[in-house]
Structure formats: C-alpha cells, structure tokens
C-alpha positions, 0 to 999 in steps of 0.5 A: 376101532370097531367096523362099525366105525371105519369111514373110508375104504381104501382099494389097492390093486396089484400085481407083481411088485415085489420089489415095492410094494412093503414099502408101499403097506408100510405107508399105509399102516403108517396112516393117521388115519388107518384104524378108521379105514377098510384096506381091500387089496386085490391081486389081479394074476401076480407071479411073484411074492406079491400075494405072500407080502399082501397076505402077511400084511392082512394077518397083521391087521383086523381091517385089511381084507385080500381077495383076487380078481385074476382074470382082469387088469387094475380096473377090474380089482378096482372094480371088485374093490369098489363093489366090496366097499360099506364106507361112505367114501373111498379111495384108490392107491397103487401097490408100487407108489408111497402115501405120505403119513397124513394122507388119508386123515387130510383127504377124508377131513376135508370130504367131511368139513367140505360136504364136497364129492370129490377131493383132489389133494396135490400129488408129487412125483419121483424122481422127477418132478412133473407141473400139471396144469390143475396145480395152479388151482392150490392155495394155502386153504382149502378151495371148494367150488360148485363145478369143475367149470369153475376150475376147467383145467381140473379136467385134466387130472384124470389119475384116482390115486389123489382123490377122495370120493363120496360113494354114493356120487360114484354108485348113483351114477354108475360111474366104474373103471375101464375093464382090461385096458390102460387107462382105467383111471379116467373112466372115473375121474373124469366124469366124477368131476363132470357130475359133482356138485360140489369140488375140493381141493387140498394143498397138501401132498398126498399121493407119491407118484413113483415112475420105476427105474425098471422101464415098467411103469405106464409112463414108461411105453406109453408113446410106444405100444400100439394097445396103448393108443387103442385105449384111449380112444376108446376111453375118449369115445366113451367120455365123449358119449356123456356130452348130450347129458351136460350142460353147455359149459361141462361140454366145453371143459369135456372137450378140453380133456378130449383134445388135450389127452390124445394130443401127443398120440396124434402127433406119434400115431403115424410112427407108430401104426401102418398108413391102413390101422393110421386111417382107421384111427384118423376117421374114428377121431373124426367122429370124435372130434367134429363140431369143435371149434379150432379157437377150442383146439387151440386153446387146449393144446400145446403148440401147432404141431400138436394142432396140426392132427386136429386141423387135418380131421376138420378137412378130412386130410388124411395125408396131412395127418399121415405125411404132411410134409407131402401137403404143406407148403413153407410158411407165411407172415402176417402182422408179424406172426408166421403161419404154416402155409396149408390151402385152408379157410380163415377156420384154420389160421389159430390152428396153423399159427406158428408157436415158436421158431427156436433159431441159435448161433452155433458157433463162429469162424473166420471166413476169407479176407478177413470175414467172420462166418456166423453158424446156426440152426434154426426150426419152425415148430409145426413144419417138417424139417424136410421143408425148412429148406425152402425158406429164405433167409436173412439174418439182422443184426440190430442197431446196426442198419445191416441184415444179411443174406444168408444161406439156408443148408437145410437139414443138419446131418451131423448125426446128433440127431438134433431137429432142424436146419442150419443156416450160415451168414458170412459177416465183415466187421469193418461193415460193423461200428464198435457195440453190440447187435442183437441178432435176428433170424429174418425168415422171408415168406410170400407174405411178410418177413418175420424175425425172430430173436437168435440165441446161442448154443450152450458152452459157446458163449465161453468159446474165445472171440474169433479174429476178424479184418482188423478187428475183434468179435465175438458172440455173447449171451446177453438176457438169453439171446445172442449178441454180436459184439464188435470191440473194434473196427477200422474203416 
C-alpha cells in the first residue's frame, strides 16, 4: 500500500526491553491493518539490544520509521511520535505489551464508521486480570455517546494504549504527553475525553496489558516511589487547570478523576513522606480539591479510610491527614449505620460513615465448667487499629434471645500481620436450646449499638465441633457467615 494510503499512525516508545519487545513488533506486523499504518518507534536512551531489534525490525518494513528522543522519558518519544504523525488518527502502544491481530483494523473502522474522536476498545490484563469501572460501558455493538458525561466513569480510563484518536482533536486543542514524568498518559487521555463531542466504545480486546515478573513495571512501585506521588499531583494540578473552560456537568465527571486517582497515594503519603514534605503535599491538595462537595468525594472513592484524606483537607486537619489515630475518637451509631467519630459538621457525616466492619470467628475451644469460648476478630474500615480497643462489645447470637458480653483484647499480635482486633465470648450451651444461631458482632457506642454479621475463618468450618457442658457445638458457614449450632442441650 502506497503513503499516500496509510491512515493511521502508530507511536511506540521504548526503552530497554529486550526481553519483550519481539514479541511485541511481531503483534504488530501481525496487524490486519499494518499495511494502512505508519509505525514510528522511538527509544528514549535504551542500553540494551533494544534499538538493534527496533532497527532490524524497521529494515523489514517500508512503513516503519526509528528515530530517538534520548533525553526524555515516554511522553517525550510520545511527544516526537506525534509531531512525526501525517494520519488522520493515531495510536499509542507500548514496547513490552501484545496487540491482538485485529487490533488496529477494529479501533480505526469504528473511528470511521463512528466519525467519533476518540475510541476506547477493552483491554485485558495479564497474568492477572484487572475490572475497571468503565467496563460496564461495553456492550455487544458499538456504543457512541456526544460526551463523556454520558459515560462519567469512562473518566477513569486514563491509559492511551486502548484508544484510537482523531489528530486533528489532539493538535487543535494543544493536547500533549506529560514531559519526563509517570504518568504521562492522562495528560492526553483525560482531556481528549473532556473535549470530544463525540465518543466510541468497542467491545472488543484490543490492547494486552502485560505486568512484568521482573518488578519493573509502573504498576509495580507505584505505591512506593516518592517521585511517584510528585507525578500525579502535578498531573492532577494540571487537569484541574481545565475546570473554568467546561461545562458544569464536565466539571462534575473532572473531579470524579481528581479525587479517585489520588485516593490510594493519600491514604499512603504519610508512609511514604516525612511529617514537613507530608505537609507540603496535604496544602498543595487542598488547593486542589477545595469547593467540592463530601456527596462527590463519596461518591468517587472506595470506601472511608480512602474518604478520610479528603474529610481532613475540607477542615485544614493536617494531623488527621498525618496521625489520625491522634484525632479521632471511636466510632458511633446511627439509624443503624456506624460512623468514625470525628468533631466535625453534618458536612461530614458521608465522608465518616463506616463501609464495612469485617468481624470472624476464628476459632473455638472449651472453657471451664463445661463453656465453649468463642474466638474472633474483627476491624472497622477507617478507624486505626490502635483504637478498636475502645469499643465495647457484644456478641448476639440470633434467635436465641442471648447476646453476650464480650471482651474486646485489642490489637492481635500473632505476628501474622493481619489488621485488626480480637475479641472473645465465653458461652454456655445449656443457656442454648438445639438450632442454629446466626452470629452478630454488637458493637456498643455513644449513640446506638450496631451489629454486624460475623463470618468465619477459612478452613475453620472443617475443624471438628468442640464438646461443651452436655452438649455438642460447633461453628459452621451457612450462606457466607457464621453459624452456632447446638446439636444438643440438657437443662
């Protein structure tokens, strides 16, 4: 197929990966497609064989192009890729991932068919498979829809590798890769989807996201390099700088990426980062995030100890942000859902409501005279461990008319390393009729008591049952959560 002819630019920048990236060229000359594309590969400083493989691989085909960006990183070569690019659209792959055959054919047809802007096929990742929010979006056809808003958690896919886009959009509103830092892709991605009037999405896999065995993927450090969390506040200050151009509605599904992709390096940063560089991230983040409201924040994180950060910027409470098992009290109930106890406003109660209180029986053993001693352990998502052992509780055991005191020891120190408290209830069957009990954790507060569905421990369930005061007993798993059962019982 003659230049004149080739539609769609393919940019791949690289840098030392030997040990994938034939593999990788191999899955693009596979393409359908390949004879309509212009393959630019650009290494940015390998030290490898990489550039001999690249440049074997461009002598073999007339429509691959090798040149070099060394000084940068792959937003740069990106960057080089995309200035080199004569297409109307264009694509960006990495050196160490696979490219399923029908790839290129499939995003580029549906560019044309759709006159969208940006397409967004289904990715795959390996070896473990990873469900992002956007993937409910994909259907059996082709959906196109006039805005993101339409498709808010779309937001969230901020990688280029499973994208087509229109070049004209990307050129027209000076849309480029973040230069020598991680994370360059959501310089593009994100505000393409803000920008596009119209949006494509393909259910078909076209992109294999390969996470290395060698500990040098993105993915691998993400949580553990300093630079890493620099990086996306800086792209996230960036992004937050296209507020006052969007619409209402494109402000709303902006912020859903600003508070979603920093949730897990607040929750970390203070790990990570001394108590002055920790303070200098927590104001730079409230600049970021002031104004929005805690329903948003709610709504686009995980649960409260990742709401928590955000709660502590909306006061200014950088001690909550850095040690907030300094700041906050137990917890409370109300209307039967449990809240972090925190001296804040009403503004606060969506961020502070508790998600989950995982609580499980452990195990069993006989206690004197004839009891059975209960063991479990229990946490309260969003609160320290340091402070479960403040809160009083109880255990109730369903249909039975019994709830128990129980002692709450605290912190578990059985060098498993596993979050959380134990706690243990001291039981006698002959309190008990025959049956089986559901059991309940009660946990008692300043407001009123919660309980919570206990469930038990793997591989307990096939423990044997433990001989009580006249009496069998035994725990079981029935529909997930724990069950007493008495098998028999003289008074």
């Amino acid at each position: 197929m003659s230049q004149a002819n080739r539609d769609v630019t393919v940019v791949v920048p690289f840098r030392d990966v030997q040990n994938y990236f034939s593999e990788f060229l191999a899955s693009v000359a596979a393409q359908t497609a390949f004879a309509r594309a212009h393959v630019i590969l650009v290494d940015n400083g390998s030290s490898d064989q990489s550039v001999a493989i690249a440049s074997e691989f461009a002598r073999a085909h007339p429509n691959v192009d090798l040149v070099a960006q060394p000084q940068g990183r792959a937003g740069d070569a990106r960057n080089m890729g995309m200035d080199m690019a004569s297409t109307p659209y264009i694509v960006f792959w990495d050196a160490d991932d696979i490219v399923p055959e029908g790839s290129l054919e499939v995003l580029r047809n549906t560019i044309v068919k759709t006159r969208a802007t940006v397409v967004v096929g289904r990715e795959k990742h390996t070896p473990k498979p990873v469900k992002s929010p956007w993937h409910k979006y994909f259907g059996k056809n082709v959906k196109t829809v006039n805005s993101v808003v339409d498709i808010p958690d779309l937001i969230h896919s901020a990688s280029c590798w499973n994208k087509i886009f229109d070049l004209d959009l990307l050129r027209s509103q000076g849309i480029r890769f973040g230069s020598a830092m991680a994370f360059e892709d959501a310089y593009v991605s994100i505000p393409a989807l803000l920008l596009s009037e119209r949006i494509s999405l393909v259910d078909a896999p076209v992109y294999e996201y390969r996470r290395r065995g060698d500990g040098t993927s993105v993915m691998d450090t993400i949580w553990d390099l300093p630079q890493n969390y620099v990086d996306q506040l800086a792209m996230l200050e960036y992004l937050a700088g296209m507020r006052q151009s969007l619409t209402p509605y494109h402000q709303e599904t902006l912020e859903r990426f600003l508070i979603r992709s920093l949730q897990g390096f607040l929750l970390r940063a203070p790990r990570v980062f001394g108590e002055g560089d920790c303070r200098q991230l927590f104001e730079r983040c409230r600049a970021l995030y002031w104004g929005i409201t805690s329903e948003q924040f709610a709504r686009s994180t995980n649960d409260t100890r990742h709401r928590l950060p955000y709660l502590a910027m909306h006061y200014g409470d950088f001690d909550l942000f850095y040690r907030p098992a300094a700041v906050l009290g137990s917890v409370f109930g109300r209307e039967g859902d449990l809240y972090v106890d925190y001296p804040g406003t009403s503004w606060a109660l969506p961020l502070t409501k508790v998600t989950s209180v995982p609580a499980r029986i452990d195990g069993v053993s006989a206690g004197e005279g004839g009891a059975v001693v209960v063991h479990g352990s229990f946490s309260v998502n969003g609160l320290p461990d340091e402070l479960l052992a403040k809160i009083e509780l109880q255990v109730w055991f369903e249909r039975s008319g019994k709830t128990l005191p129980a002692v709450n020891h605290g912190q578990a120190h059985d060098g498993t390393g596993r979050p959380g408290a134990a706690f243990s209830v001291a039981l006698d069957p002959r309190q008990f009729q025959a049956g089986s009990f559901p059991v309940r954790l009660v946990l008692c507060t300043r407001g009123r008591d919660v309980s919570r569905p206990c469930t038990v421990s793997p591989g307990f369930a096939q423990q044997p049952p433990v001989t009580g005061f006249h009496g069998l007993t035994r725990l079981t798993a029935d529909g997930g959560n724990a069950h007493l059962v008495i098998e028999s019982a003289q008074h």
